[in-house]
C-alpha positions in Angstrom: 33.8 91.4 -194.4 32.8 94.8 -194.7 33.0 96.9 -198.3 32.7 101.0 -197.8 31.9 102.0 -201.3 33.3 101.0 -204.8 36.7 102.2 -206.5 34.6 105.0 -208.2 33.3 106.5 -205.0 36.5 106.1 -203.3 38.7 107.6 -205.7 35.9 110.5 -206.0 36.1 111.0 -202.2 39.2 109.7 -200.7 37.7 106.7 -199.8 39.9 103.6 -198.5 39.9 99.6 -198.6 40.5 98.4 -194.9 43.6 96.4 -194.8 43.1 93.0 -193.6 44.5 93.1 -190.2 41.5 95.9 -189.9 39.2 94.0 -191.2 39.3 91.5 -188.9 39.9 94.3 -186.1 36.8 95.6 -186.9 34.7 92.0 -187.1 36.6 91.2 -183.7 35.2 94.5 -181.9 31.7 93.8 -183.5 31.4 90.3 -182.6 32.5 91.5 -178.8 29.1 93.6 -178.8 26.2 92.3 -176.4 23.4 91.4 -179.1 21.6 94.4 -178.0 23.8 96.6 -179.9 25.3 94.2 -182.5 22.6 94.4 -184.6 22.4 98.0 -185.1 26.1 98.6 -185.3 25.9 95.8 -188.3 23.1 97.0 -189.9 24.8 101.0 -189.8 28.3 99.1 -191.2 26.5 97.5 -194.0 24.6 101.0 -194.6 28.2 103.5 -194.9 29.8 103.8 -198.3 32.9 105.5 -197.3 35.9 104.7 -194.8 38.8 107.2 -194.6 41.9 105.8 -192.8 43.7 109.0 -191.1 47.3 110.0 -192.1 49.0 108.3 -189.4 47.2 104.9 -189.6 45.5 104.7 -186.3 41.8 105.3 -187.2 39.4 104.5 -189.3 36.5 107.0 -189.4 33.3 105.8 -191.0 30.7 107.4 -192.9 27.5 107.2 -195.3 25.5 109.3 -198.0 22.1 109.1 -197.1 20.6 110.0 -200.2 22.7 106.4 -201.2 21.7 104.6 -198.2 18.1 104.2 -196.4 17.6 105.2 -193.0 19.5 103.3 -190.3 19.1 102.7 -186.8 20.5 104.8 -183.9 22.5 103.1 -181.4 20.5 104.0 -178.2 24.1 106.2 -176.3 22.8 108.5 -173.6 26.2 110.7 -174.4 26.8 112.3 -177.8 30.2 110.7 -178.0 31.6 107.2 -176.6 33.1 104.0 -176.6 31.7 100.8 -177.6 34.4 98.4 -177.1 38.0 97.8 -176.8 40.2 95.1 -177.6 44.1 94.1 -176.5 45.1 92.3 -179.3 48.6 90.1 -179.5 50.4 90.1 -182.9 53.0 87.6 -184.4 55.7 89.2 -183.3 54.3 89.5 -179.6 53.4 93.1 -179.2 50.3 94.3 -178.3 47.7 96.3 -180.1 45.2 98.3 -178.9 41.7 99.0 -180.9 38.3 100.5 -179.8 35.2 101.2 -181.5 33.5 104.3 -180.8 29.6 106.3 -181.7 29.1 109.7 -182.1 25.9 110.7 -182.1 23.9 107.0 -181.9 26.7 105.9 -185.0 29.4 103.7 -185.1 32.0 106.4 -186.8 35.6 105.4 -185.7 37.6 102.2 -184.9 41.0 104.2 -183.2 44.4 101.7 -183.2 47.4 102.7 -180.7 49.6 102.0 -184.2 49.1 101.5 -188.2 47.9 97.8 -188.9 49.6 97.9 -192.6 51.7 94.8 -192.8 50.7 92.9 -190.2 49.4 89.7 -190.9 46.5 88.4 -190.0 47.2 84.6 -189.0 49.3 86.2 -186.6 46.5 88.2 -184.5 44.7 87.0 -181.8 42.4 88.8 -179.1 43.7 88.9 -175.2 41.1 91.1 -173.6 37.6 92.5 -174.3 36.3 95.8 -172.4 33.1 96.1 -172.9 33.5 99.7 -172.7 29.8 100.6 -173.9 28.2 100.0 -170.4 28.1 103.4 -169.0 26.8 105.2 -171.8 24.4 102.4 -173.6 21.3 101.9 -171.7 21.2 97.6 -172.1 17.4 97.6 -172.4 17.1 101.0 -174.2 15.0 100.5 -177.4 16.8 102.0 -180.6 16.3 105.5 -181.8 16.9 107.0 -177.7 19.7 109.1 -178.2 18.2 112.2 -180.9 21.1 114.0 -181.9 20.7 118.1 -182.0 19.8 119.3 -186.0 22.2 121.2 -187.4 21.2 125.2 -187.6 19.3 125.7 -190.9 18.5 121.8 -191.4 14.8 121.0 -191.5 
C-alpha cells in the first residue's frame, strides 16, 4: 500500500488519500510491469509525498518534493510522455473499468480511470486484461537514467 504524504502535508497542499479501489488499481498496474521497470516505478512510488485526485475522479497525478525525498531513478522512456500499462478491470456489478499508468519525463506521474473509483468495493474487482502498453516507448534492456529530460530555462 502506498502512503503519498501525511495529513499535514496534504491538507498544506491539497494532497489526497487514494481510495481503496485505487489502491489496489494502482498495485494491480504495478505488479503487471516486466521486472525491468517494476523496480524503478516502486522505488519512485515509495519516493512521492503528494497524490492529487483530479475534480472529476479519473486520475490520479503523482508527485514528490525533492528537497523531502533523495534522488530516484528514471524510468529508461525513449518519449517524454507514455503509457506503461493498462488494465480492463470487471467490477461487482459487471461493468468494466479502465485504468493506465503513465511516465512523463522517465516518472510514473498519473494512473488515468475511464470513471471515479469512489464507492466501489474492492472484493468486488478483478483484472480481465493486461496491455502491456510500455513496449514501444521503454527500451527492455535500457539501463536506468536513458531518457534525460530537457532543464527547465534558468534551472542549473
Amino acid at each position: 500500500m502506498y502512503q503519498f504524504g501525511n495529513w499535514l502535508t496534504r491538507a498544506l497542499r491539497g494532497g489526497v488519500t487514494l481510495h481503496p479501489a485505487e489502491q489496489w488499481l494502482l498495485a494491480q498496474l504495478v505488479a503487471a510491469l516486466p521486472e525491468h521497470l517494476k523496480a524503478t516505478v516502486q522505488a519512485q512510488l515509495r519516493s512521492y509525498n503528494l497524490a492529487q485526485r483530479e475534480i472529476d475522479g479519473r486520475a490520479i497525478n503523482l508527485y514528490r518534493r525533492p528537497d523531502l525525498s533523495p534522488q530516484m531513478p528514471l524510468l529508461p522512456m525513449t518519449v517524454a510522455e507514455a503509457p506503461l500499462v493498462r488494465l480492463t478491470v470487471k467490477t461487482v456489478s459487471d461493468e468494466s473499468l479502465h485504468t493506465t499508468l503513465n511516465a512523463v519525463s522517465g516518472r510514473v506521474f498519473c494512473m488515468a480511470l475511464s470513471r471515479s473509483v469512489h464507492g466501489i468495493p474492492v472484493d468486488g474487482l478483478s483484472v480481465l486484461q493486461v496491455a502491456q502498453a510500455w513496449r514501444s516507448n521503454f527500451r527492455e534492456g535500457a539501463p536506468n537514467n536513458l531518457f534525460k529530460p530537457t532543464p527547465l530555462r534558468g534551472a542549473a
